[in-house]
C-alpha positions in Angstrom: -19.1 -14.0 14.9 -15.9 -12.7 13.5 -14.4 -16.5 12.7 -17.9 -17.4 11.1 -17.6 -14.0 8.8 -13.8 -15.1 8.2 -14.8 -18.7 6.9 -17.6 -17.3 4.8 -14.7 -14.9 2.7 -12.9 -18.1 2.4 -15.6 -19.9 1.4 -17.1 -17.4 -0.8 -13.0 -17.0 -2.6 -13.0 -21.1 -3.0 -16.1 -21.3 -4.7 -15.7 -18.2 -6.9 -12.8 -20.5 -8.4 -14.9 -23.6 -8.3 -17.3 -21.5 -10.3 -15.0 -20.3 -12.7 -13.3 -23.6 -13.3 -16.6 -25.7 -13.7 -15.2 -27.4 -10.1 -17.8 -26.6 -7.6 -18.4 -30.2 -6.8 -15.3 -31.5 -7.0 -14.3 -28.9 -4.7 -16.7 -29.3 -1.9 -16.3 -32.8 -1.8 -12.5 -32.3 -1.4 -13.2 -29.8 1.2 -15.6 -31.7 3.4 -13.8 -34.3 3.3 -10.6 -32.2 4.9 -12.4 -30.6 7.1 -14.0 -34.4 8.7 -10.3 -35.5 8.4 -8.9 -32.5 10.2 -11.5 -32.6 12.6 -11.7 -36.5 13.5 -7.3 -36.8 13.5 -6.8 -36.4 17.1 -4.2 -33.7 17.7 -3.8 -32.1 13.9 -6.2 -29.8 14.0 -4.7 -28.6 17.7 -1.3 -28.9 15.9 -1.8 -27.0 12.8 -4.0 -24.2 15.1 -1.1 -23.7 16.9 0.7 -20.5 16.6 4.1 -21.4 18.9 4.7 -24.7 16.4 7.3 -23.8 13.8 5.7 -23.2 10.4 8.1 -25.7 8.5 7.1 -28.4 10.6 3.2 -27.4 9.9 3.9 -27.2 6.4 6.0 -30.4 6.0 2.5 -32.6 8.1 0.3 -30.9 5.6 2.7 -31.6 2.9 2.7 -35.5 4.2 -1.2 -35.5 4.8 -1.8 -34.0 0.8 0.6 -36.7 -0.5 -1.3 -39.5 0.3 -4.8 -37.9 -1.2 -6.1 -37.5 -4.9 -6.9 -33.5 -4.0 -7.0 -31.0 -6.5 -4.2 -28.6 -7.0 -7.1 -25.8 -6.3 -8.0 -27.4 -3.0 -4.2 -28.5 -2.1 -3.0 -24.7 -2.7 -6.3 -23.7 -0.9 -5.2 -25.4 2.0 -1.7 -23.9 1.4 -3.2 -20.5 2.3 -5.1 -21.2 5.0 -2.2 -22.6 6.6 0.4 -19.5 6.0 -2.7 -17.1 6.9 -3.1 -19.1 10.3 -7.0 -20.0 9.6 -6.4 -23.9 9.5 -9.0 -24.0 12.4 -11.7 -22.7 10.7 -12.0 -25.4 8.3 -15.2 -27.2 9.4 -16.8 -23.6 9.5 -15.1 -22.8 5.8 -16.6 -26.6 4.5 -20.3 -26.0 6.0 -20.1 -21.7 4.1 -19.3 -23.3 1.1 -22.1 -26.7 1.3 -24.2 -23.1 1.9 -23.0 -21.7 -1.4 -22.9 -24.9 -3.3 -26.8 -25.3 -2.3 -27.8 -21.7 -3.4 -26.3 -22.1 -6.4 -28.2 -25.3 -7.2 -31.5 -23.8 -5.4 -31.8 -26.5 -2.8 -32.8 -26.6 0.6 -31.7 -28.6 3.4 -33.8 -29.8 6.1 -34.7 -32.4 9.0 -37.6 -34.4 9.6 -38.3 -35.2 12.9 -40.9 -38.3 13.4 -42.0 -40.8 16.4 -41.0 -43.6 14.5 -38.2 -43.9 12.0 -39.5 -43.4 8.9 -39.1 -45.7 6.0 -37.0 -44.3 2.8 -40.1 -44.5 0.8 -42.1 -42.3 3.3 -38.6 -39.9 3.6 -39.1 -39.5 -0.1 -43.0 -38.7 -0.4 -42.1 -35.8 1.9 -39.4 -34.6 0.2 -41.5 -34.8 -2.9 -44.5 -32.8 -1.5 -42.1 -29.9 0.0 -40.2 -29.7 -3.2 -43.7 -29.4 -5.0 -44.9 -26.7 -2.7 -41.3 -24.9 -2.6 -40.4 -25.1 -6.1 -36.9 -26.1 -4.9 -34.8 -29.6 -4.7 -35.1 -30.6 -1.2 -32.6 -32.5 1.3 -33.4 -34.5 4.5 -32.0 -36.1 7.1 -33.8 -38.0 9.6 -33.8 -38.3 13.1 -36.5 -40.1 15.7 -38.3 -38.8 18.9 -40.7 -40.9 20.7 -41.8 -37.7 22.6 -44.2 -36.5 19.2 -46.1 -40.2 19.8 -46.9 -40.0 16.1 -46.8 -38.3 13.2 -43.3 -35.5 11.7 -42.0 -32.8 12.3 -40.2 -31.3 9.3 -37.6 -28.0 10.1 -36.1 -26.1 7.0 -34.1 -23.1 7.9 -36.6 -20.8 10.7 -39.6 -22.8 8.9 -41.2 -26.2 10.8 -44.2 -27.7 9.9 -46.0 -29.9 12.5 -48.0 -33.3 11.6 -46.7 -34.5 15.2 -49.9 -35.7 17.6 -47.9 -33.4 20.2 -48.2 -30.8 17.8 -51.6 -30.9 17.4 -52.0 -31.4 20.8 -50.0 -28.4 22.0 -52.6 -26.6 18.9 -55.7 -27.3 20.7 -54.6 -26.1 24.3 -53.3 -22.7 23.4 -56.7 -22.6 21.2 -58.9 -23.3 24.1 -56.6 -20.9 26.5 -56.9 -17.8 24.0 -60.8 -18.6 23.9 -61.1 -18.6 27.5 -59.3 -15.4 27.9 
């Protein structure tokens, strides 16, 4: 709970800059992107983490890793400070506060729709388009498939899911006829 507060400040202190400097994009992107590098180099996260490895050597690796990208001198001195204030782990924590920020500040909502069958892009779209209409808000989804719904979607935004599965109307029907019976 502490960490997750932790990457929110840092977050928060990032995108106050991105804000002021008309970067916010730039510098999500450049931070995502970080944090799936950190995250999928085996051993530099672990490395950099690491509180007994000198802090020269950390600084020199990070210094060798920002060489060879095109990052911003906002998100190279970002990741400076993370570094120095021993919060290089929190990265992938710090990257999904700030894709929270970046979405408030463009009022969209993310969400997943859940169907039997994968749904065609067409048919992802017509769903987004309906939830945005009844939201009033841009609307992201991802996609996944589970054969257990037999047909139909399942859409989940935030605490909110709306059913159109056949196991969701299903499910509908018996706790109906189990409250009428009581």
């Amino acid at each position: 709970m502490l960490q997750n507060r932790i990457a929110k400040r840092y977050a928060k202190s990032l995108f106050l800059v991105g804000e002021r400097e008309g970067l916010t994009d730039k510098l999500g992107s450049e931070l995502e992107l970080v944090a799936k590098l950190v995250k999928e180099t085996d051993g530099l996260l672990v490395f950099l983490a690491n509180p007994a490895t000198n802090s020269a050597d950390k600084h020199r690796i990070l210094e060798e890793v920002l060489a060879r990208t095109t990052f911003s001198d906002f998100t190279q001195r970002f990741l400076k400070v993370l570094l120095e204030n021993g919060r290089v782990q929190l990265l992938p924590e710090i990257s999904f506060s700030y894709q929270v920020l970046l979405d408030e500040a463009r009022s969209v909502i993310r969400g997943t729709v859940i169907s039997a069958e994968e749904l065609s892009s067409k048919q992802i779209k017509e769903i987004q388009s309906a939830l945005e209409k009844s939201t009033g808000r841009s609307v992201v989804l991802s996609s996944e498939c589970d054969p257990q719904l037999i047909a139909g979607f399942r859409v989940q935004i935030a605490d909110v899911t709306l059913d159109a599965s056949v196991v969701g109307q299903l499910n509908a029907m018996t706790n109906h006829l189990r409250s009428s019976n009581a």
